[in-house]
C-alpha positions in Angstrom: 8.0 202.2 -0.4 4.2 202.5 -0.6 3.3 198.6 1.1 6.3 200.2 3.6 3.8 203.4 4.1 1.1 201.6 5.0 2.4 199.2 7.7 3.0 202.5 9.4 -0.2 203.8 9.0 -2.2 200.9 9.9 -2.9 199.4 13.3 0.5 196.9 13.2 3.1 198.0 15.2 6.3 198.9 13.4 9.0 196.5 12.7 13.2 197.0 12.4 14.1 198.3 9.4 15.4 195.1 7.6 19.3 195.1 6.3 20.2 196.1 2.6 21.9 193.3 1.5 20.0 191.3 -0.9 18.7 188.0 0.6 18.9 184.9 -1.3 16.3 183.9 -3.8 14.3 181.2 -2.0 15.2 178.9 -5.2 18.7 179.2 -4.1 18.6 178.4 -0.5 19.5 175.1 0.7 19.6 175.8 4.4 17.6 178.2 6.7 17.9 180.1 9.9 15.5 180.5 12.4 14.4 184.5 11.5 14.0 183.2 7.5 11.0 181.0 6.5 11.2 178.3 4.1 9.0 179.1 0.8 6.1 176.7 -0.8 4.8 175.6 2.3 1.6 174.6 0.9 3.7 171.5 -1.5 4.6 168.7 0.5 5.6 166.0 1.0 8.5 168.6 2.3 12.6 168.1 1.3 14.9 166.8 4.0 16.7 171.0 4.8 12.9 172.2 5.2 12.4 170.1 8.1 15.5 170.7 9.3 15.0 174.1 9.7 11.8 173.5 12.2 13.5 170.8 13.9 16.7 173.0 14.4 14.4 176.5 15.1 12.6 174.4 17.9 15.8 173.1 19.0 17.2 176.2 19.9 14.3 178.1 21.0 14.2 175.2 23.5 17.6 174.8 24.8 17.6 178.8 25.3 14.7 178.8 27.3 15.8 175.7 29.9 19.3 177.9 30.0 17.5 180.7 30.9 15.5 178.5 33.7 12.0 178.0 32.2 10.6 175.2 34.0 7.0 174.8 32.7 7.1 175.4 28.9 4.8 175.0 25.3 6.5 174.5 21.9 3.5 174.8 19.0 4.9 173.8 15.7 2.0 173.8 13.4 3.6 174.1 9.9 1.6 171.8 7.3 2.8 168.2 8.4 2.4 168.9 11.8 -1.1 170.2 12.0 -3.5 167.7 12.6 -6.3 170.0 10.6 -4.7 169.0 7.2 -4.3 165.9 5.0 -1.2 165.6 4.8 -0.2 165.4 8.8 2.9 163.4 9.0 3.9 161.3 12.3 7.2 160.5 10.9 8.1 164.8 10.8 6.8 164.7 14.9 8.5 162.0 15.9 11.9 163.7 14.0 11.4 166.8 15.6 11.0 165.1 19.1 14.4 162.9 18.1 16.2 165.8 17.4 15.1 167.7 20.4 15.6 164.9 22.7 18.9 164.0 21.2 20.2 167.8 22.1 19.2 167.3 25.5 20.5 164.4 26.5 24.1 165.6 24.3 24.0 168.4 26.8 24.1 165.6 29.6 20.3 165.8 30.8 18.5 162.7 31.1 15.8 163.1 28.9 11.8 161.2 29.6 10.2 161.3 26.2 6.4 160.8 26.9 3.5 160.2 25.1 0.1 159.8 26.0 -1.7 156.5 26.8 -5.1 155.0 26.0 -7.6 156.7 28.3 -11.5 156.6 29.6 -12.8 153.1 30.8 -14.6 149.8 28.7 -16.0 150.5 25.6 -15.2 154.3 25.8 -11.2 153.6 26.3 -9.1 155.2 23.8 -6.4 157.1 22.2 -6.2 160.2 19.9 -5.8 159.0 16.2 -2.9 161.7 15.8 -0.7 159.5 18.3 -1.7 155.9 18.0 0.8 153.5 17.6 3.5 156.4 18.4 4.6 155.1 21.4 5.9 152.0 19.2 7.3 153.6 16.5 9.5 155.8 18.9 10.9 152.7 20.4 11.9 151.2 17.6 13.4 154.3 15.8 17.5 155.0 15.5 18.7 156.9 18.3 22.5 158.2 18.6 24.7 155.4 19.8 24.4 155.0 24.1 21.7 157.0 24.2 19.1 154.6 25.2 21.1 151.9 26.3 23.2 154.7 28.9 19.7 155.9 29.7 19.9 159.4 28.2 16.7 158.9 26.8 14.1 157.0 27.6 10.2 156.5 27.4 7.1 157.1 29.3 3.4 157.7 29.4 1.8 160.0 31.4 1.5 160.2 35.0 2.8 160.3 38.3 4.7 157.0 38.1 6.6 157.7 35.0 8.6 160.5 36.8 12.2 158.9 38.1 14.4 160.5 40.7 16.7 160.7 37.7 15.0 161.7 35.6 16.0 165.9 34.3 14.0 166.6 32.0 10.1 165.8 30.6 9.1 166.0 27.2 5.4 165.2 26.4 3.9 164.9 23.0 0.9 166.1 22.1 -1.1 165.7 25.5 -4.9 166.2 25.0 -8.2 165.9 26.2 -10.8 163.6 24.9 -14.6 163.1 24.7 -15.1 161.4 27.9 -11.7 161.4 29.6 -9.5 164.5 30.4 -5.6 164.1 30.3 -4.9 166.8 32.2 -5.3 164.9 36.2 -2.5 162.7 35.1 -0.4 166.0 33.6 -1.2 167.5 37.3 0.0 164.7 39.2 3.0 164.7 37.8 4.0 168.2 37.1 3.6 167.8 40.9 5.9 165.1 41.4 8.5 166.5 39.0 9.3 169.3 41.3 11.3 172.3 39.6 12.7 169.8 37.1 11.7 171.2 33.4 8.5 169.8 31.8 8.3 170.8 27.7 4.7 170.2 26.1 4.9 169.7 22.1 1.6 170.6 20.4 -0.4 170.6 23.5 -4.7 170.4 23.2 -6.0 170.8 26.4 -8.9 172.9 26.3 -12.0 171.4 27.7 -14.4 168.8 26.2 -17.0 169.1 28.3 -18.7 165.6 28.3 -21.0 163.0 30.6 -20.2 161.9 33.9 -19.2 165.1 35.2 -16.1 165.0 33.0 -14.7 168.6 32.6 -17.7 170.6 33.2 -17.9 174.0 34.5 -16.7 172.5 38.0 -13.2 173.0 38.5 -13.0 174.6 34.9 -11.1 177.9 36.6 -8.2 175.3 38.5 -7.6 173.6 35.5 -6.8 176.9 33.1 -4.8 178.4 36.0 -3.0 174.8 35.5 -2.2 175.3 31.5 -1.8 178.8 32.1 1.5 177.9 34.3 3.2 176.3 30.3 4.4 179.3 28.7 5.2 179.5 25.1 8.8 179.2 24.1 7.5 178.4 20.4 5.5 179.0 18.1 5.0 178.9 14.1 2.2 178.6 12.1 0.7 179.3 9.1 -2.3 182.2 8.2 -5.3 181.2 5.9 -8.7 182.4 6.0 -10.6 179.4 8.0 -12.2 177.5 7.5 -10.0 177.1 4.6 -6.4 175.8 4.7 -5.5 177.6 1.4 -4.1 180.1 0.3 -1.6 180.8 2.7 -1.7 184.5 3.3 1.5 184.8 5.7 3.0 182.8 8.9 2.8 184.0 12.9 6.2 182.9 14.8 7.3 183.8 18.0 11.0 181.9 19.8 12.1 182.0 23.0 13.4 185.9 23.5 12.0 187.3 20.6 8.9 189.2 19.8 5.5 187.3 18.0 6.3 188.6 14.5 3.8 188.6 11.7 4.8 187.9 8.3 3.5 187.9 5.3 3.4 185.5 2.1 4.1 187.4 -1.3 4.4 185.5 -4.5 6.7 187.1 -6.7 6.0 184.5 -9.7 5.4 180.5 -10.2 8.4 180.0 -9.1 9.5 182.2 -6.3 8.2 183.8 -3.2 9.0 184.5 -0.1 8.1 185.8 3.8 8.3 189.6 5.0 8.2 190.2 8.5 5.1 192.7 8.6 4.2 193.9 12.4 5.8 192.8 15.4 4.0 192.3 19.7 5.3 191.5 22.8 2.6 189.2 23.1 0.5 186.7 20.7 -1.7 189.1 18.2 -5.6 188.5 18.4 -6.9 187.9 15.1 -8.1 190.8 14.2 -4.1 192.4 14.8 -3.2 189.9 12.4 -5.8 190.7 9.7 -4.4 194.4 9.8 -0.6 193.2 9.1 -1.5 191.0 6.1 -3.9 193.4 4.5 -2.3 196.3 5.7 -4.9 198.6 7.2 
């Protein structure tokens, strides 16, 4: 009752009262939904149902939204083997997620173009983002649902103006970004125009500016180019709190899916071997830091 007082006393808005009935102990649950977060995030490498419960969470989020009509769109899944700041970043979990994503799409009878980012810059300065080298090849060789890719449900791209089909229904990208020396975002343009009003998802998206020589995305231009991003809107988002620059302890989680509210939750150990997620504060749009800081602590 008291940690209850003070969420409504500090600067976090107020959340729905949760339901009486007891939820399973986290060391009891096999299987999540998308409103429940899985427990000992920080130990991986992560059991086969934790995954599953992103994969699944961004799978609906994402089928909701393109029901609903969004056309330009941002999934951020940043839990621990998906964020490229940690150690223990896993390409096997991104290409999963994108799998089971793509696989949803094309079962709902869209032809899916699953993209990922080529080499960029010129000569000696030509190159790739470590996060997605040799991704392209191991997406091409992984197991796909029978008549997928040989019906031509699914198929694979880079990015840019020629990769967009007249078939083609839907666009998912992973992990576009900048580099020192080359900007991604000309080819992302060029065909976001082509593709029309045909839906274009964006997985883990970097593309802020690195401003760098050459004229290569300086201050010139800079506004057209976040009106650009600015046209993706979030239909997903999880990731963990800590207190940076430090990836541990985790103090709680930020998720927001398609048609919800950005919700705030935080982590409370109850022993060793249980803890779990409480949904603290609640916005209609992504909390600044310092909105966050008052839901975990409670001021």
């Amino acid at each position: 009752m008291a940690l209850a007082t003070r969420w409504r006393a500090s600067r976090c808005p107020a959340i729905p009262r949760a339901s009486s009935t007891p939820s399973p102990s986290p060391s009891s649950r096999s299987e999540f939904d998308g409103s429940v977060i899985p427990p000992f995030l920080n130990s991986t490498p992560y059991p086969r149902h934790v995954r599953q419960h992103f994969y699944a969470d961004v799978r609906h989020a994402t089928l909701k939204a393109l029901e609903d009509g969004a056309r330009r769109a941002v999934v951020r899944s940043e839990f621990p083997e998906l964020n490229t700041e940690t150690d223990v970043y896993r390409v096997g979990t991104l290409l999963e997620m994108a799998r089971d994503l793509t696989t949803a799409l094309a079962q709902d009878g869209k032809r899916v173009k699953l993209c990922v980012q080529q080499s960029l810059g010129k000569g000696v300065f030509q190159g790739l983002p470590l996060s997605l080298s040799g991704v392209r090849r191991i997406m091409e060789k992984m197991e796909w649902d029978e008549g997928l890719v040989e019906d031509g449900f699914v198929r694979f791209g880079s990015i840019g103006v020629d990769q967009v089909e007249t078939d083609d229904d839907v666009f998912v990208i992973l992990c576009p970004q900048n580099l020192q020396g080359a900007a991604v975002l000309p080819l992302l343009q060029q065909m976001e125009e082509k593709a029309g009003d045909r839906p274009i998802v964006l997985i883990n998206p970097e593309l802020t500016d690195i401003p760098s020589s050459g004229n290569v995305m300086q201050v010139r231009g800079r506004q057209e180019r976040m009106d650009f991003v600015a046209n993706f809107k979030d239909i997903y988002h999880f990731r963990l709190l800590y207190k940076k620059p430090y990836l541990y302890p985790i103090y709680g989680a930020l998720r927001m899916s398609y048609g919800e509210p950005w919700t705030v939750y935080k982590r409370v150990q109850k022993s060793r071997k249980e803890e779990d997620y409480f949904p603290v504060g609640s916005f209609e749009k992504e909390p600044s830091t310092s909105d966050i800081t008052s839901c975990i602590l409670g001021r």
